[in-house]
C-alpha positions in Angstrom: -35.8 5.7 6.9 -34.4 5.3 3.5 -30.6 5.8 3.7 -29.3 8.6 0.6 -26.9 8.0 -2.1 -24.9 11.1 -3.3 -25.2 10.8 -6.9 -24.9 13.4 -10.0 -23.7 16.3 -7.4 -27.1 15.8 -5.2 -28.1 12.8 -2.7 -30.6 10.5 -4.1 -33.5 8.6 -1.7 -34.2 5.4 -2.8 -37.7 4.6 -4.2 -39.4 1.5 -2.9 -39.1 -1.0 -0.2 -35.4 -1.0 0.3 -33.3 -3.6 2.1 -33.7 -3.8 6.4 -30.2 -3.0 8.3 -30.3 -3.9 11.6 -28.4 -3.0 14.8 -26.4 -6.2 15.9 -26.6 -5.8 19.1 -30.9 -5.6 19.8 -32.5 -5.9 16.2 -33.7 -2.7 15.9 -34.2 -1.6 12.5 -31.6 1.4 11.5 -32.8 2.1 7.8 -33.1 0.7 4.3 -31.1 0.8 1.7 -32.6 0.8 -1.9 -30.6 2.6 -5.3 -33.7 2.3 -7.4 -34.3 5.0 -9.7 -30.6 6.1 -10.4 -29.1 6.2 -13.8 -26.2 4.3 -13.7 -25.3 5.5 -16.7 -25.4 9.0 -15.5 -23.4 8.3 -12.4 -20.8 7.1 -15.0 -20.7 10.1 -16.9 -20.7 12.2 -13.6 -17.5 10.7 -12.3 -16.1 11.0 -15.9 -17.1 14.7 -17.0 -16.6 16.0 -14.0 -14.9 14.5 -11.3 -12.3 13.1 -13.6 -11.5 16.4 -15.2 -11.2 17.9 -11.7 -8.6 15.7 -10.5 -6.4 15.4 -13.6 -6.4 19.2 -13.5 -4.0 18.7 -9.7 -0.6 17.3 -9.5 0.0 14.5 -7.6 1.0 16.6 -4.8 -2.1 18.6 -4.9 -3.8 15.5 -4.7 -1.6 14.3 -2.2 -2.6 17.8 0.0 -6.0 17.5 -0.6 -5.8 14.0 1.3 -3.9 15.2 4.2 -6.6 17.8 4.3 -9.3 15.5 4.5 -7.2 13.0 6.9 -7.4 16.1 9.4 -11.0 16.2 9.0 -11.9 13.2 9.7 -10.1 12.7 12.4 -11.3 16.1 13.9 -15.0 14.6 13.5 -14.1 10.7 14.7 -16.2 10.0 17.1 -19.5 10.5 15.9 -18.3 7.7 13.8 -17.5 5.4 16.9 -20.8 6.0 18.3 -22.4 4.6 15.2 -20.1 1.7 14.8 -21.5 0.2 17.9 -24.3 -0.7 16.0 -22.5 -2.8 13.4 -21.4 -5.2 16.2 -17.8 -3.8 16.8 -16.3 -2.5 19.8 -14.3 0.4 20.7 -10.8 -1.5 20.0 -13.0 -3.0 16.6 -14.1 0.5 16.0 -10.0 1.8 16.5 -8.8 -0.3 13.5 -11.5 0.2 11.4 -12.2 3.9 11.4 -9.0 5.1 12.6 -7.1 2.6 10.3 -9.1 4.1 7.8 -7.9 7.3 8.4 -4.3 6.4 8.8 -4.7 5.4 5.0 -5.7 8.6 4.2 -3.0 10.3 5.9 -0.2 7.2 4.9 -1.1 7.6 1.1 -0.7 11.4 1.5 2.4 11.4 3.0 3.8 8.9 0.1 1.9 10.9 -3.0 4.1 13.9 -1.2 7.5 12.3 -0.9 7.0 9.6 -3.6 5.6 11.1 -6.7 6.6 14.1 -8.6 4.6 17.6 -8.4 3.4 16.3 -11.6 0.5 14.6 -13.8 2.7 12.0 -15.1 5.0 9.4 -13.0 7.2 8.1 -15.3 8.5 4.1 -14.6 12.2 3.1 -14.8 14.4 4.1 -16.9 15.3 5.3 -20.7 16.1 2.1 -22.5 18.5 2.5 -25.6 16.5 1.4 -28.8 19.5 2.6 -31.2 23.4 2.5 -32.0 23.4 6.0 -32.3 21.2 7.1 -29.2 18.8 9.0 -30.9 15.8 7.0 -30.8 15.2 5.8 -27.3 11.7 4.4 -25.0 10.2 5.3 -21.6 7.6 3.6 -19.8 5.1 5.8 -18.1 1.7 6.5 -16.1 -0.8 8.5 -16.8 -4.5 8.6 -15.1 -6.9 7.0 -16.9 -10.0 8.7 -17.8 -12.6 6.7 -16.0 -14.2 5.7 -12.9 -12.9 3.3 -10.1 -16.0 1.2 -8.6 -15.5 0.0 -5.2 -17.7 -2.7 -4.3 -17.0 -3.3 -0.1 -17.1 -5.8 2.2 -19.7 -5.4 5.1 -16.6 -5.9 7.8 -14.9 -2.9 7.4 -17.4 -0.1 6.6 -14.8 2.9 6.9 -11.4 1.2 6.4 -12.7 -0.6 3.7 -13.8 2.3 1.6 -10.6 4.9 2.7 -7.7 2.3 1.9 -9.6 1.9 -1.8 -10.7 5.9 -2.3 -7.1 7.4 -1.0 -4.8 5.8 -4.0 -7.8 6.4 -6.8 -7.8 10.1 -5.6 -4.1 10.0 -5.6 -4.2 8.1 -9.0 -6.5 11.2 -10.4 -9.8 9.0 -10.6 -13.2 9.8 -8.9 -14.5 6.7 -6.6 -18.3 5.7 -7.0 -18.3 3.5 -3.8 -20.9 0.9 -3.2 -20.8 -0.5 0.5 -22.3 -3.9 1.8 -25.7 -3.2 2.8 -25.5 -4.9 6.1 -23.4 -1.8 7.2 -23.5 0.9 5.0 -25.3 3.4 7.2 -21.9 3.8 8.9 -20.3 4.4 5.2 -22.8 6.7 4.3 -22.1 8.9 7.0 -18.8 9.3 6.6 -19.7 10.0 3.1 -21.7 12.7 4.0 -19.4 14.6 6.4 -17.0 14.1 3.6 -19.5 15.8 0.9 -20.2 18.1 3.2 -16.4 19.5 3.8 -15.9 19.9 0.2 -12.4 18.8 0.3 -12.9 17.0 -2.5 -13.5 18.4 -5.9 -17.4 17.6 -6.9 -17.7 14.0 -9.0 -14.8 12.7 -7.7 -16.8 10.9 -4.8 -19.8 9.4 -5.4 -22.0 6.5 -2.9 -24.4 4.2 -4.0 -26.4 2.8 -1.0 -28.1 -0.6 -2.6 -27.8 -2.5 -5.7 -25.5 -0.8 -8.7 -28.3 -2.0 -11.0 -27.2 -2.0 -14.5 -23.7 0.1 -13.6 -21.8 -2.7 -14.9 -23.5 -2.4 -18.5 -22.4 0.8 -19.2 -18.8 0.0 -17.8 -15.7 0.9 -20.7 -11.7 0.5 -20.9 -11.2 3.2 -18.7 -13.0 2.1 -16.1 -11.7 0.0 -12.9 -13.7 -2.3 -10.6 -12.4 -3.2 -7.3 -14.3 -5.7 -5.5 -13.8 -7.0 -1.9 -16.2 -9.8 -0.7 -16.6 -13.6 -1.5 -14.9 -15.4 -3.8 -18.3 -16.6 -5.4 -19.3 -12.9 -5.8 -16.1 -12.1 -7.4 -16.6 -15.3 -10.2 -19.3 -13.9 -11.0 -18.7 -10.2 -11.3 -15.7 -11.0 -13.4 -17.1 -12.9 -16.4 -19.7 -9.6 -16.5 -19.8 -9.3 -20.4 -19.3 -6.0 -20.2 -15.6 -6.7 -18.5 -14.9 -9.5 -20.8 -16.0 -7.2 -23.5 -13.9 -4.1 -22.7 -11.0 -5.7 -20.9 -12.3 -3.4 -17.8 -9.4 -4.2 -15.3 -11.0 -5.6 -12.1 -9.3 -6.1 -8.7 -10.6 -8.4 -6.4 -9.7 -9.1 -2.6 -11.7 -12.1 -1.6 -11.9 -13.8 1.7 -9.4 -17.1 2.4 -8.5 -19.5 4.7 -5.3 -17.6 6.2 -2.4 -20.0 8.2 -0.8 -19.4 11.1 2.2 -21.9 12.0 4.0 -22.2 15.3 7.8 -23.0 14.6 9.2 -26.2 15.8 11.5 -24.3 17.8 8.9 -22.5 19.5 8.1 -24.3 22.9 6.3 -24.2 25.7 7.5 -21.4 27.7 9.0 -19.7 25.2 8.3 -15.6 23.7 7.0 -17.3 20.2 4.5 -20.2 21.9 2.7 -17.1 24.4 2.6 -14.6 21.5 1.2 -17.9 19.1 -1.3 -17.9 21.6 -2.4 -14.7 21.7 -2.3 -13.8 18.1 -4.9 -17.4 17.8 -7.4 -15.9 20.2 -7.3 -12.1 18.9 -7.8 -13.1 15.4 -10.4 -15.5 16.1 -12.2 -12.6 18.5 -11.3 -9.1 16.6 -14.3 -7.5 14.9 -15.6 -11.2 16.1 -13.6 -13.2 13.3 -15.4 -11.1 10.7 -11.9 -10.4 8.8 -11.1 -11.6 5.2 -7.3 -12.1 7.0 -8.6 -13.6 10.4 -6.5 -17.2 11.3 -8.6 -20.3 10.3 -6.0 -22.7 10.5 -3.3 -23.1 13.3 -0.5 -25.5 12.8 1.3 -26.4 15.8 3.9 -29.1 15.8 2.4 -32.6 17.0 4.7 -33.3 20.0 3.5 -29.7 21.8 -0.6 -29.9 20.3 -1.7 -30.7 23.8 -0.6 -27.7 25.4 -1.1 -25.3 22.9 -4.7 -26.9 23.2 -4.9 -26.4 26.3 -3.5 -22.6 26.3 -6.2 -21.2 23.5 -9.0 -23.4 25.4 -8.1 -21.4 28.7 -7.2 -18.2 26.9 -11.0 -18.3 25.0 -12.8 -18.8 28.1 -11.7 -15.1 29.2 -13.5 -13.5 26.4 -16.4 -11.9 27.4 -19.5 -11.5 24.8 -21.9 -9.0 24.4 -23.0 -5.7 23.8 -19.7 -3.8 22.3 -21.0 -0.5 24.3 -20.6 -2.7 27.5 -17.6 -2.3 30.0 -15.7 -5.1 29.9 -16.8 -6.3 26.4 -13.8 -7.6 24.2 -16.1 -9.4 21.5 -19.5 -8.6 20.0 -22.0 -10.2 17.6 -21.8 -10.8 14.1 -22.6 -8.2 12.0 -26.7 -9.5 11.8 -28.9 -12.8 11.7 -28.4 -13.7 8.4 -24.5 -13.9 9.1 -24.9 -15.8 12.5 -26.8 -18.4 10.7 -24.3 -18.9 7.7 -21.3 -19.2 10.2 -23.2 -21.7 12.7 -24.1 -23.9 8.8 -20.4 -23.2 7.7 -19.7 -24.8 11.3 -21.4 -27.4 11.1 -19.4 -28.7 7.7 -16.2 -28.3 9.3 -17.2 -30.7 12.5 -17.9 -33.4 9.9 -13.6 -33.6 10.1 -13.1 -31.6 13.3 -14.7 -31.8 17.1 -15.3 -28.4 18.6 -13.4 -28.5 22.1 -13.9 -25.0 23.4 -16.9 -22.9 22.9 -20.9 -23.7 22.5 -22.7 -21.6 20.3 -26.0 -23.4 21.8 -25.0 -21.9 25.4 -22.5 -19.3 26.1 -22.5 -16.1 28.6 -23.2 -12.6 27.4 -22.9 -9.7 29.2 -25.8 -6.7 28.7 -27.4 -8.5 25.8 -30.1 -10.9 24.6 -29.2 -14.0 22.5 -32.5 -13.8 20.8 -32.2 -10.4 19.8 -28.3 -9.8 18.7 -26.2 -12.1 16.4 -24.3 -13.8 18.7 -21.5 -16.4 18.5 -19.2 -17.2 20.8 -15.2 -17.9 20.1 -15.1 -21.1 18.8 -12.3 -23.7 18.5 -11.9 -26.6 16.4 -9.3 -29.8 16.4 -8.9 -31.7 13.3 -7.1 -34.9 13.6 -6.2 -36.1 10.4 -5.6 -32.6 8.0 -4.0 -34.5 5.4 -7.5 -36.3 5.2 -9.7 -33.4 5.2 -10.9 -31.6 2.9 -13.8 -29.1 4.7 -11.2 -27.2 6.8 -9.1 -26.3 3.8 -12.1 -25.2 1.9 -14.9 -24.3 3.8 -14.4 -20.6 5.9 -16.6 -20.3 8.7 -16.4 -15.9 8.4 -16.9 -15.5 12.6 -15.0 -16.4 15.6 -14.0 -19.8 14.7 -10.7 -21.2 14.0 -9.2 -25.1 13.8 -6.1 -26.2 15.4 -4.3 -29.1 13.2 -1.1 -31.2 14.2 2.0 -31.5 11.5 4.4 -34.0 11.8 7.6 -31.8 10.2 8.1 -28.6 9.0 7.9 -29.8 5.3 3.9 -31.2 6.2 3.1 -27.3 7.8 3.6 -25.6 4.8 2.3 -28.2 2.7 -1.1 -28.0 4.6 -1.3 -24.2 4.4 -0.7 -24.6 1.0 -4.1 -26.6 0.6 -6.4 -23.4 1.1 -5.0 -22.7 -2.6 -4.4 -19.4 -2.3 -4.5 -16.7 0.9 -4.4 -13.5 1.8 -2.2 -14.0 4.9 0.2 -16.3 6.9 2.0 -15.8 9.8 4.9 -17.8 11.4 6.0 -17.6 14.9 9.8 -18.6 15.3 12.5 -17.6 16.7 14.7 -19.6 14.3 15.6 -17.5 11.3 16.9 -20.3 8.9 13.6 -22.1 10.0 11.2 -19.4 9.4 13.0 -18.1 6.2 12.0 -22.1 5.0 8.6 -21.6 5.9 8.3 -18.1 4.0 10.0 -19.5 1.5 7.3 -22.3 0.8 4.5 -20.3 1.6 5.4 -17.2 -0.8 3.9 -18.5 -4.1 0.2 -19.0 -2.8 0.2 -16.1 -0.2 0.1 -12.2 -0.5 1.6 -11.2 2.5 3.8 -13.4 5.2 4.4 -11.9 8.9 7.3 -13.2 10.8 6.7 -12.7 14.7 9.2 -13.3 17.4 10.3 -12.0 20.7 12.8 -9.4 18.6 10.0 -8.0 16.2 6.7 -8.8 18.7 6.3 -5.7 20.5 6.1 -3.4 17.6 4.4 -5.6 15.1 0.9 -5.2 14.4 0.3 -8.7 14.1 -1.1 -11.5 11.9 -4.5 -9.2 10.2 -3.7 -6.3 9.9 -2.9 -4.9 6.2 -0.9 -1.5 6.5 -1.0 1.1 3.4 2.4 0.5 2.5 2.3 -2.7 1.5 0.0 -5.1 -0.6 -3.4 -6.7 0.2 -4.3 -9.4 -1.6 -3.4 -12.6 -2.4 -3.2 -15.3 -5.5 -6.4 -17.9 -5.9 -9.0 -18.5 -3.8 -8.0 -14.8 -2.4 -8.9 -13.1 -5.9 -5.7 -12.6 -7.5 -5.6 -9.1 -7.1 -3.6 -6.2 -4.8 -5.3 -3.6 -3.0 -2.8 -0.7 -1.4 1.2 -1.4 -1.4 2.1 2.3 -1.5 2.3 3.5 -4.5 1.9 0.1 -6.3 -1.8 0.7 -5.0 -1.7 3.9 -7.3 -0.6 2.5 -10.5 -3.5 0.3 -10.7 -6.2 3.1 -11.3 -3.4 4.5 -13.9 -2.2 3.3 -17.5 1.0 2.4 -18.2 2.4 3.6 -21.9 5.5 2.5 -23.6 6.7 5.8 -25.2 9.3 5.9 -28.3 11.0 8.9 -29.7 14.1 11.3 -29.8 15.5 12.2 -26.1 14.0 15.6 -26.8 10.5 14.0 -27.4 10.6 11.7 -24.1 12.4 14.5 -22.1 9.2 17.0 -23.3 6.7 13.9 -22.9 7.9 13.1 -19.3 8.8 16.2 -17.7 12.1 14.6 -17.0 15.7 15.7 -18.9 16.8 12.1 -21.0 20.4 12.1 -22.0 21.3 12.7 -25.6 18.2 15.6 -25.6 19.8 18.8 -26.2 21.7 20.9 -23.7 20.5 24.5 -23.1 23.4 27.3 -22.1 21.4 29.3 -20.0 23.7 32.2 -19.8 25.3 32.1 -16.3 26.0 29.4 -13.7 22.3 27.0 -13.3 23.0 27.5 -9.6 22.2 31.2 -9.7 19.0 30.5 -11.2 15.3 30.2 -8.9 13.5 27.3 -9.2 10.8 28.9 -11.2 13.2 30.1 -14.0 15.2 27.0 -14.4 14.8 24.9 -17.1 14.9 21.0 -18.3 18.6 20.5 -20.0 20.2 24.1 -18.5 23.6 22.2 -18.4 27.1 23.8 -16.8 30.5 22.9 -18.4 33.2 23.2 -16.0 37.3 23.6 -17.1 39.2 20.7 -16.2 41.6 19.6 -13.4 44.4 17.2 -13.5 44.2 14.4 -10.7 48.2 13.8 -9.2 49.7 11.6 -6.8 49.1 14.8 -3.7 45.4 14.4 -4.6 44.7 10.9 -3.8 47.5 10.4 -0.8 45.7 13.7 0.6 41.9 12.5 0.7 43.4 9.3 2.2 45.1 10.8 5.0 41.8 13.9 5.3 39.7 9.8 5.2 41.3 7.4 6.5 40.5 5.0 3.4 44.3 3.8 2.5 42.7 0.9 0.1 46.0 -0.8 -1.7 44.4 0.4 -4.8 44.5 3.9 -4.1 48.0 3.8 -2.0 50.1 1.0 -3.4 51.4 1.1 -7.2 52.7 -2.3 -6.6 50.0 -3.8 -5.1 47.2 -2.1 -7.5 48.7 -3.4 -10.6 48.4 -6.9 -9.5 44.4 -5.9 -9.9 43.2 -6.7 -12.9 40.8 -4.1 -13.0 42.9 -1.4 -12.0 46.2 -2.4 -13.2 48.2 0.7 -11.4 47.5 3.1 -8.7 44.0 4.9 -9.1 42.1 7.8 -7.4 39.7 7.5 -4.8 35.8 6.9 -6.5 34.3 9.9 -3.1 37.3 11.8 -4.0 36.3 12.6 -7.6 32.7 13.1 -6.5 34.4 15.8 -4.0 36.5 17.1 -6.7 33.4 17.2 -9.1 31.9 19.2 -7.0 34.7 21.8 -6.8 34.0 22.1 -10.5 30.7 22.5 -10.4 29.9 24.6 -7.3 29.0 28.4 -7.3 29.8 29.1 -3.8 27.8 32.4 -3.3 24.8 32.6 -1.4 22.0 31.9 -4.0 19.3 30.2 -4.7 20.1 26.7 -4.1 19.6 26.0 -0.6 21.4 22.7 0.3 22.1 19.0 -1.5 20.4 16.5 0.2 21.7 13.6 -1.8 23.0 11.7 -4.8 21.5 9.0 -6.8 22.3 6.5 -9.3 26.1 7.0 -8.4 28.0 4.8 -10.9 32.1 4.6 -10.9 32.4 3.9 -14.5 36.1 3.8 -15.4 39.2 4.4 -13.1 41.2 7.3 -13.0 44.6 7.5 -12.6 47.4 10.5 -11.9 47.9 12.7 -14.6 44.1 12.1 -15.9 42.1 15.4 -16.6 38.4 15.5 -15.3 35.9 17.4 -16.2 32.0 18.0 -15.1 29.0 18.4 -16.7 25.8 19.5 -14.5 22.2 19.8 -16.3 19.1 20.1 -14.7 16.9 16.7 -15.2 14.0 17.1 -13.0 12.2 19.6 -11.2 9.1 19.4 -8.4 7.9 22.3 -6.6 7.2 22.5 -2.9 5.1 25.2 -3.2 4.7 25.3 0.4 7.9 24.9 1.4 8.9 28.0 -1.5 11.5 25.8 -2.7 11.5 23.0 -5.4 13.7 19.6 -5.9 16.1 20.1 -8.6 17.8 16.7 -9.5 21.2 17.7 -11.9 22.1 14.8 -14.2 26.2 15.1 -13.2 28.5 13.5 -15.5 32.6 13.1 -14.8 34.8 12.8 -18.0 38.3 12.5 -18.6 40.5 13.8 -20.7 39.2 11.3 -23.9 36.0 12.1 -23.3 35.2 9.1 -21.1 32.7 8.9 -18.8 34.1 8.5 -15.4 31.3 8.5 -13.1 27.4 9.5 -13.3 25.3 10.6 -10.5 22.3 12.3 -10.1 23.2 15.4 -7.7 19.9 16.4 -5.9 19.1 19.6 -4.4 16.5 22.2 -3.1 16.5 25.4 -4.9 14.3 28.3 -3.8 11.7 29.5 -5.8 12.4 33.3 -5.5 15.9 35.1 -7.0 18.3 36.0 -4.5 19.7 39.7 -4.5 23.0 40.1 -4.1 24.3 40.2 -0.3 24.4 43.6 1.6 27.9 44.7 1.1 29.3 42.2 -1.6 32.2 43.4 -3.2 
């Protein structure tokens, strides 16, 4: 059986003798995979004419709802998924993070697109930056989708995490996916796919699958495209001097595997939280989806004067593992994903024993439970003890990709990091301490050549989710040998499928251009108070201009006795003229936000609905008894919950005195209700 792509709105079987995927476990044939006869250059245009279009017609909370949706879906449909996954080698717990990680994505970059982005097509980055004297030419950075496709080239390890946590932030982003899994397991992508296709959750070309070679994709490939690629390093080399990306400056992203670190604290001793968890983190790296992570340990540094015993802890720790068919009870490791992979770990093996002697595991003899060495592509945990690191040069360059990891000795603390350094760039580290001045060293000197850094001790240990696992909200990726790209990172994930603009112009111009109010754009008198205004009628630059109070002596000693806050400044004329920034007796910064609001507040029942913060609060210049402030209130932003029947409403707030002088600036920020609200029964 041929596996389908879905390609140009119809799935596509492969003609020819397509590529053999096997089951893991027995080496029975599943399918083939073969993408010959598909116009690449149609696929393209699909994703572009149609998909893309569809997407940048949604906000980003539309977007963001359609993901949620789908989340739901998937999960409702899960475990038809595990049943499958069995065959790629993986257990249940394998099967947990890789297909319900995946949907966890989903769901994660929903819930950020919701509460994170604006009910919008435009997300606009930073703030206004003067560019005149005068204030009427200013610039604004912002992000708009581009009008391409994102090409996601995955990894065999992760068939359904792999593709989610790279499709949810493209969808987000407004650009359709044409997804190209690894062969070796791409029968489990492509049903996912399919149950996906088949929801129609997603609007038509913004999902497509290629199952096989991408042929000539890359040829047709422009500025607007985006390639992200997860696999070997060598792969990525050579997909990235592709003519056509030198050509068109087509922005690639690459996640490549490394050799991760993971360094036991000189603190952390025998019998203490950090060595056990050390040891456990070692062995379920080295055994998780059987080592077949791009983030898995390769190297653990232990401190010389305790290498014996934490020797002798992973050797008795590794011996509990049992091998075999992941459908087995009792089964905490399966094979490698197929033959081919078995054989490239036991040659990548035997290049590191040229400066390392195995001393735990055999991968000529070992137990299996349920399953036939022949048959399955087996390999059991394996550990490795170099000597001399300094020395060596294999085990900092050579990455066995299975259940195989080397233990290493470092004199000091300085010699750790400097041998995780050596693997010239990772996607990982981890440090187990319980010494925060020691650890915060260790960060500290592995930050430049790492993506991400996980601190574990007895505090943190229980919630953590340990040394390889990348969560949505923050990057993946890593400098060097690890590609020099990010994958994920909340919403930094987002921006990389967008383009970023620098826009110049009046503040009217950027306020129309970014959907956001810009001060010094024009102020619109809407007729009555903004607060009696539904979301749906409010407007960018509605502005209220309240009358003026004077600020006395009663004001300030009254909010400090209603407060408690009797700060010399506010309480002492003496004492606050020996301030130099003060020079005399001043009011309270909250109290002229509280008296701002008495300004500014309608206090009928209408349709703002509550404040549920304030932003950007600046105290700009003092005020002092006998000053006269003022408020002025204009609506700056607005995104609608449509859901919810309300909207955010942000108020650009500014306090003045009686010169004209800005006190204080806030953003005030509220929900307003997108209906009018008829007067109360009985109102007077």
């Amino acid at each position: 059986m041929n596996l389908q792509s879905y390609v140009g709105g119809h799935w596509h079987s492969g003609r020819g003798q397509g590529v053999a995927m096997r089951d893991a476990t027995t080496g029975e044939e599943i399918a083939t995979a073969s993408s010959a006869g598909i116009d690449f250059a149609a696929v393209l245009a699909h994703a572009r004419d149609v998909g893309g279009p569809a997407l940048r017609e949604l906000t980003f909370h539309q977007r963001a709802a359609l993901l949620r949706t789908l989340g739901k879906r998937l999960a409702d449909i899960k475990s038809e998924f595990y049943t499958l996954s069995y065959r790629t080698g993986a257990t249940m717990n394998d099967a947990l993070i890789d297909i319900d990680g995946g949907i966890g994505t989903v769901f994660a970059f929903a819930g950020k697109g919701a509460r994170e982005l604006p009910n919008a097509h435009v997300y606009l980055d930073g703030g206004v930056e003067g560019l005149s004297k005068g204030g009427s030419f200013v610039g604004q950075h912002l992000y708009v989708s581009r009008e391409g496709a994102a090409v996601h080239i995955n990894a065999f390890n992760f068939p359904v995490w792999g593709m989610l946590e790279k499709l949810a932030p493209a969808i987000l982003a407004g650009v359709p996916a044409i997804v190209k899994p690894a062969t070796a397991t791409a029968y489990l992508t492509e049903l996912v796919v399919r149950r996906i296709i088949e929801s129609k959750i997603l609007p038509e070309g913004s999902l497509q699958l290629v199952c096989g070679s991408l042929g000539d994709l890359f040829d047709h490939l422009n500025c607007q495209d985006t390639v992200s690629f997860t696999g070997s390093a060598h792969t990525a080399a050579r997909l990235r001097v592709h003519p056509t990306i030198i050509r068109h400056a087509v922005p690639f992203i690459a996640e490549t595997d490394s050799l991760n670190s993971s360094i036991l604290g000189a603190d952390a001793a025998p019998g203490t939280p950090e060595f056990d968890l050390f040891i456990k983190e070692v062995v379920r790296e080295m055994t998780v989806k059987a080592g077949q992570k791009c983030t898995a340990i390769r190297k653990a540094l232990v401190p010389a004067a305790v290498a014996g015993d934490v020797m002798a802890a992973l050797q008795a720790a590794a011996s509990k593992i049992v091998v075999g068919d992941p459908r087995a009870e009792g089964v905490r490791m399966g094979p490698l994903v197929s033959q081919e992979q078995r054989t490239d770990v036991l040659a990548r093996l035997a290049e590191l024993q040229r400066e390392a002697e195995l001393v735990a595991g055999n991968p000529r003899k070992f137990d299996l439970k349920d399953a036939d060495a022949e048959r399955g592509a087996f390999v059991p945990p394996l550990l490795l003890l170099c000597r001399q690191p300094q020395a060596a040069r294999a085990i900092h360059e050579v990455e066995a990709f299975g259940p195989v990891a080397t233990v290493m000795a470092y004199a000091d603390t300085t010699e750790a990091i400097a041998l995780a350094r050596r693997s010239a760039g990772s996607l990982a580290a981890s440090v187990f301490s319980a010494d925060d001045s020691l650890a915060a060293r260790i960060v500290l000197g592995l930050a430049p050549y790492h993506g991400r850094i996980l601190v574990v001790n007895r505090t943190c240990a229980k919630e953590s989710t340990g040394h390889g696992s990348p969560l949505a909200p923050l990057i993946h990726g890593g400098p060097g040998r690890a590609g020099g790209g990010e994958e994920m990172g909340g919403i930094r994930g987002v921006l990389h499928y967008m383009q970023r603009t620098a826009v110049q112009g009046s503040p009217d111009t950027i306020t129309a251009i970014g959907g956001r109010w810009v001060r010094g754009s024009r102020l619109l008198d809407p007729g009555r108070h903004p607060f009696r205004i539904p979301f749906s009628e409010l407007k960018l630059g509605d502005t209220l201009k309240s009358k003026d109070r004077e600020v006395t002596v009663a004001d300030i000693e009254q909010f400090a006795a209603l407060t408690g806050d009797n700060f010399y400044a506010h309480m002492s004329e003496t004492e606050a003229k020996r301030n130099p920034l003060f020079g005399g007796r001043v009011a309270h910064g909250y109290f002229l936000i509280s008296a701002a609001a008495g300004l500014f507040v309608d206090p009928d029942y209408g349709p703002v609905l509550g404040n549920y913060g304030l932003d950007e609060l600046r105290f700009v210049k003092p005020v002092k008894p006998g000053d006269r402030i003022k408020v002025r209130l204009t609506c700056a932003a607005k995104s609608l919950r449509a859901e919810k029947g309300w909207g955010e409403v942000a108020w650009d707030t500014e306090i003045t005195n009686q010169n004209e002088e800005t006190v204080a600036s806030y953003q005030v920020l509220t929900m307003v209700s997108t209906q009018a609200v008829p007067d109360s029964p009985g109102k007077n």
